[in-house]
Each structure stands twice: as structure tokens, then as C-alpha cells.
C-alpha positions in Angstrom: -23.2 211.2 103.3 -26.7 210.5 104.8 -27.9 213.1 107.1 -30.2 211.9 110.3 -32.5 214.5 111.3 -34.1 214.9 114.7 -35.9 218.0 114.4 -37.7 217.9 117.9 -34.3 217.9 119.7 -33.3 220.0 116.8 -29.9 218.1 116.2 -28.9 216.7 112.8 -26.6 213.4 112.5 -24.2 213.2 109.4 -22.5 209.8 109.1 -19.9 210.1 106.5 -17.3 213.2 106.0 -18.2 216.7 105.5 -16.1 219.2 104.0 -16.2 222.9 104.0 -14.5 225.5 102.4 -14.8 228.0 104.6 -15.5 228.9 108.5 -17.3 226.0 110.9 -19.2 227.7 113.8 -20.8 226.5 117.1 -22.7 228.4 119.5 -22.8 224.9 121.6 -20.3 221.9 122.8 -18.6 220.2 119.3 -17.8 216.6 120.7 -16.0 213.8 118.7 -15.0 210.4 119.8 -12.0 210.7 117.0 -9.4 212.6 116.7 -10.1 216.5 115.4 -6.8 217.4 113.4 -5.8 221.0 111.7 -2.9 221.6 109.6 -3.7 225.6 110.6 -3.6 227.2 114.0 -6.4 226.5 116.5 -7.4 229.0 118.8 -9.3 228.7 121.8 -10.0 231.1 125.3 -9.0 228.1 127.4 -8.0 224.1 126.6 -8.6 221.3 129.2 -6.9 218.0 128.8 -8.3 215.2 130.9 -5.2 212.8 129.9 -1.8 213.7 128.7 -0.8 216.1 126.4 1.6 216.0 123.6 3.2 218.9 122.2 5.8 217.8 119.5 6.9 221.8 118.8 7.6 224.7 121.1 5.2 225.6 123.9 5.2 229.0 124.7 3.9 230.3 128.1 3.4 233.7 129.0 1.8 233.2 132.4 2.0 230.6 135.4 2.3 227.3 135.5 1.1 225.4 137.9 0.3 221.7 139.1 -0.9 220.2 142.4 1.5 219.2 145.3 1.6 215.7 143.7 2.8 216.5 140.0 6.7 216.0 139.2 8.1 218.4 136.6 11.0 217.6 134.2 12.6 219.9 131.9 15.6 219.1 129.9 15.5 215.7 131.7 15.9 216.7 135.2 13.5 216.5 137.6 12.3 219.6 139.5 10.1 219.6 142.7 9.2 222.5 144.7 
């Protein structure tokens, strides 16, 4: 792993993997232009998709759902608009 230091921004570069074998934190924005994958549960106060999303297991909701006057909703198939 080769680490890149900027310590004026005070940011540091990796280019290779890192591995840990406990808790990541962030008091800031964590970006990636890959894929970020967990085989455990990810929690988060609120997540924003700007494209689609795939869920390939249940999806529980226990609030609203909403969508703009545009959006088409199908469950089971059929398609609802309201």
C-alpha cells in the first residue's frame, strides 16, 4: 500500500486495500468511485440514491412512501397510479 500525504489539506491518499479489524469512522463525506460492499448490516440516518436502487431481499417500510406526480409504481407486477 503506498500512502500519499497532503498534510496542508490535511488528507492522506492510500492506493492499494486497507483492512481493518475493527470500527472505520468519519466525521466528514467517505466518497468512492467503486462499489462499497458489507456482508453485515449498514446503518445510516438517511440514504439518497441518485439512480436506481436494487434491493434483492425484503424492504421493510415503516413510514410513507412517496414519489413525484410523474413516478409509476408496481408491486406484484401491477401497476398502481394515484
Amino acid at each position: 500500500m503506498t500512502r500519499l500525504n497532503n498534510s496542508k489539506a490535511g488528507k492522506s491518499s492510500f492506493t492499494g486495500n486497507i483492512t481493518a479489524s475493527s470500527n472505520i469512522s468519519a466525521s466528514g463525506t467517505i466518497q468512492s468511485t467503486g462499489n462499497i460492499t458489507t456482508a453485515g448490516t449498514l446503518t445510516a440516518e438517511q440514504i439518497t440514491s441518485t439512480d436506481d436502487m436494487l434491493v434483492t431481499d425484503d424492504l421493510e417500510v415503516r413510514g410513507n412512501i412517496s414519489s413525484s406526480s410523474t413516478s409509476t409504481i408496481s408491486i406484484g407486477g401491477q401497476t398502481k397510479v394515484r
